[in-house]
N, C-alpha and C positions, 0 to 999 in steps of 0.2 A: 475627672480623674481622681483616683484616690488621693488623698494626702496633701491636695491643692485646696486651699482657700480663696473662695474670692473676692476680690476686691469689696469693703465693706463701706466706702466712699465713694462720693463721685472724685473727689481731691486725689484719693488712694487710686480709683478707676482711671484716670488720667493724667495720673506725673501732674498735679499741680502740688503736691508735696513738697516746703521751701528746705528741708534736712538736705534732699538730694540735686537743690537747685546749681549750687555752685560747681561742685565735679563735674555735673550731664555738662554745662555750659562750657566749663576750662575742657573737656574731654574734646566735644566737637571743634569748639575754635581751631582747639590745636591740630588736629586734625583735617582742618578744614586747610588753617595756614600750611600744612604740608601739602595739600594735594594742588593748589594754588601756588606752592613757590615760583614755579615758573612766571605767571602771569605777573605777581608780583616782582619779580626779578628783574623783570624786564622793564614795568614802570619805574623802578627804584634806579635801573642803570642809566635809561633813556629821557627819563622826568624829572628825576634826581628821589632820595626817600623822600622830602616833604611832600610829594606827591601821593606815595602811600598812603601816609597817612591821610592825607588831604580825602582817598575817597572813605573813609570809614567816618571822619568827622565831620563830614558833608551829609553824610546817609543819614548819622544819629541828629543833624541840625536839619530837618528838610523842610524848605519855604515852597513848597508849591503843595496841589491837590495830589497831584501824577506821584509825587514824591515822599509823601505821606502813606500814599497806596501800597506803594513797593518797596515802603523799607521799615514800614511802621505797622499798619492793619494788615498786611499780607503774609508776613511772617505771625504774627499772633493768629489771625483767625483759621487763617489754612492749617497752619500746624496743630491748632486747637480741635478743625473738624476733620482734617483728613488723617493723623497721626494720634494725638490723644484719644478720641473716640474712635475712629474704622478701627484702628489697626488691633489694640487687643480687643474690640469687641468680636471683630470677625474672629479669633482664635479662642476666646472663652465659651463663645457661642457655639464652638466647636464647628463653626463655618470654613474656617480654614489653619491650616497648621501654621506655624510659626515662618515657615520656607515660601510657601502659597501668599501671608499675609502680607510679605515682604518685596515676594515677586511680583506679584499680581494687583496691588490694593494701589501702588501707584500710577496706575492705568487711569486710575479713577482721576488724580490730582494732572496728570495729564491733558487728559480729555476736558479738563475742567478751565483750561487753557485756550482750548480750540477756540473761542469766540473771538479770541486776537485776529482770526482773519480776515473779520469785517474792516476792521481797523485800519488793519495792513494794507491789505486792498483799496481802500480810501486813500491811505498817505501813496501809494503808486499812484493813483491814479490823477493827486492833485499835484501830479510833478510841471516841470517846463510847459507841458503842451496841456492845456485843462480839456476835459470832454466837453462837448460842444452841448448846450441844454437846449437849443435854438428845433423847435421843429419843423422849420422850414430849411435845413442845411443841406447843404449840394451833397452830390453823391458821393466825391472825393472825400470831405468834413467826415459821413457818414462811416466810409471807411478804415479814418483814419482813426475816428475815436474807437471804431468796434477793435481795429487790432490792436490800442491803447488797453483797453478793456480785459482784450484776452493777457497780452503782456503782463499786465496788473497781477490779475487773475491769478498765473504761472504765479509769478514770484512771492506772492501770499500765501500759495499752497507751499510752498519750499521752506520759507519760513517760520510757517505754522509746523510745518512737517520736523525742522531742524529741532523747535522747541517743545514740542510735544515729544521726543525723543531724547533731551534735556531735560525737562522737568521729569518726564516719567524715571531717568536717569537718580537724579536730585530724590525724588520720591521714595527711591529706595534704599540710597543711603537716611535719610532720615527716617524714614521706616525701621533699617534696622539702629538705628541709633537710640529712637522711643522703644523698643522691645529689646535693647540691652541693658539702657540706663534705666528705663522707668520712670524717666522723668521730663515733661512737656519742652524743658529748656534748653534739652540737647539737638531736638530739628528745629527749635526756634531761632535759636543761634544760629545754626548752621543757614538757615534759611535768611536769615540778615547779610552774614557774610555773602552769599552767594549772590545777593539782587544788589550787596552795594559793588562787588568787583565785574557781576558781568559775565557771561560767557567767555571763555578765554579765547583770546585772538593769537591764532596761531601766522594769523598770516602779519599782523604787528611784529611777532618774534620772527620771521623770518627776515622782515626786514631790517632788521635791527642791528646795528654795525656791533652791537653785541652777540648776536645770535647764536654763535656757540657757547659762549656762557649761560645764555637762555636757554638753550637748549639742553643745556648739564644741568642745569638748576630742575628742570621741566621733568627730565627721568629720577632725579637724585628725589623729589617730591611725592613723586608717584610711587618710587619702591619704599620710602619711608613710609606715605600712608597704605601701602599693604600692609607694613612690618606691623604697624602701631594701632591698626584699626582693632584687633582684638586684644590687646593687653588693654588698652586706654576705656574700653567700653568693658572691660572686667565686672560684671553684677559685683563680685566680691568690692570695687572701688566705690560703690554706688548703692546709699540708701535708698530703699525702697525699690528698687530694682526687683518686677518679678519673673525677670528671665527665667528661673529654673520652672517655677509654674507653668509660663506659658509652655515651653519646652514637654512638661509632663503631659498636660494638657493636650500637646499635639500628638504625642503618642499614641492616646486613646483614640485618636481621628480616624 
């Protein structure tokens, strides 16, 4: 498109730019802490706040492999290849416009998900009753591990289905976060925040001898992050930001 420059760095090409580190990061958090009040409300009423805090300073200390994975290398390298790179490549590349990049590019981070069902399907399956490995097992053995099997099965696909449906969720919010800020820090962050709190358990808030407060916490969160989701991710608040390029960009598509 006329009048658009492109990226003249790989640094510039993918928000690792340090000028626009700290806004993209304060942006999303805050952001993030709004769309999450609820969940958080709920631990703070029921747990007490040192609880709150408790899971963010657990996340940023993690003594296991598992924990390393999902609060440490998963936020860097996902966000590094699925947002940094796809997302304005596909729209400079004129592959897809800015609306397409956002909707559609987290399908991929999604999808990329799906192998949890092996997983799953293993932790079902090595419940109370283990499947019988015995190749001599009676007929009854035989049928009770197949319908163990299938049970598994079911509930792997449900849960693979719930987060795949999440993350592609999650995808797009950081999707549009890296094509407003411009910068790597803003789904990095958001991507910490979100694997140290968890999918939020709505069925925790229901039980919760607080629940009406949770539950006013839970709406009052969600129309804050509509309100604030475009002032806070403002190009104009955010060095290096090249929202209005890509934008033009998409125009010509």
């Amino acid at each position: 498109a006329a009048g658009v420059a492109l990226p003249a760095t790989v640094a510039e090409a993918t928000g690792l730019e340090s000028a626009g580190a700290a806004p993209a990061a304060i942006a999303s958090l805050s952001l993030c802490a709004l769309l999450f009040l609820g969940p958080l409300a709920r631990v703070a009423l029921d747990e007490g706040a040192a609880s709150v805090a408790r899971i963010f300073s657990d996340a940023l200390a993690p003594t296991s492999a598992t924990a390393w994975r999902n609060h440490i290398v998963a936020p860097l390298a996902e966000e590094w290849v699925f947002r940094a790179i796809c997302v304005p490549t596909l729209v400079f590349a004129g592959a897809a416009t800015v609306t397409e990049a956002v909707a559609l590019s987290p399908l991929l981070f999604g999808s990329a998900h799906v192998h949890h069902f092996f997983e799953t399907r293993e932790r079902f399956l090595s419940g109370p009753v283990a499947v019988s490995s015995s190749s001599r097992a009676d007929p009854y053995t035989e049928k009770r591990d197949s319908s163990k099997k299938r049970r598994a099965t079911k509930r792997a696909l449900l849960v693979v289905a719930a987060q795949f449906a999440y993350t592609s969720l999650f995808g797009a919010f950081a999707s549009f976060l890296m094509t407003r800020t411009g910068n790597v820090c803003a789904p990095t962050a958001a991507h910490f925040f979100c694997n140290a709190t968890g999918v939020p358990d709505v069925f925790a808030a229901a039980r919760s001898r607080h629940r009406n407060v949770v539950f006013v916490a839970y709406a009052v969160g969600i129309l804050a992050f509509a309100a604030n989701l475009w002032p806070l991710t403002d190009p104009a608040r955010h060095p290096g930001s090249r929202w209005d390029d890509l934008v033009a960009v998409s125009a010509s598509i």
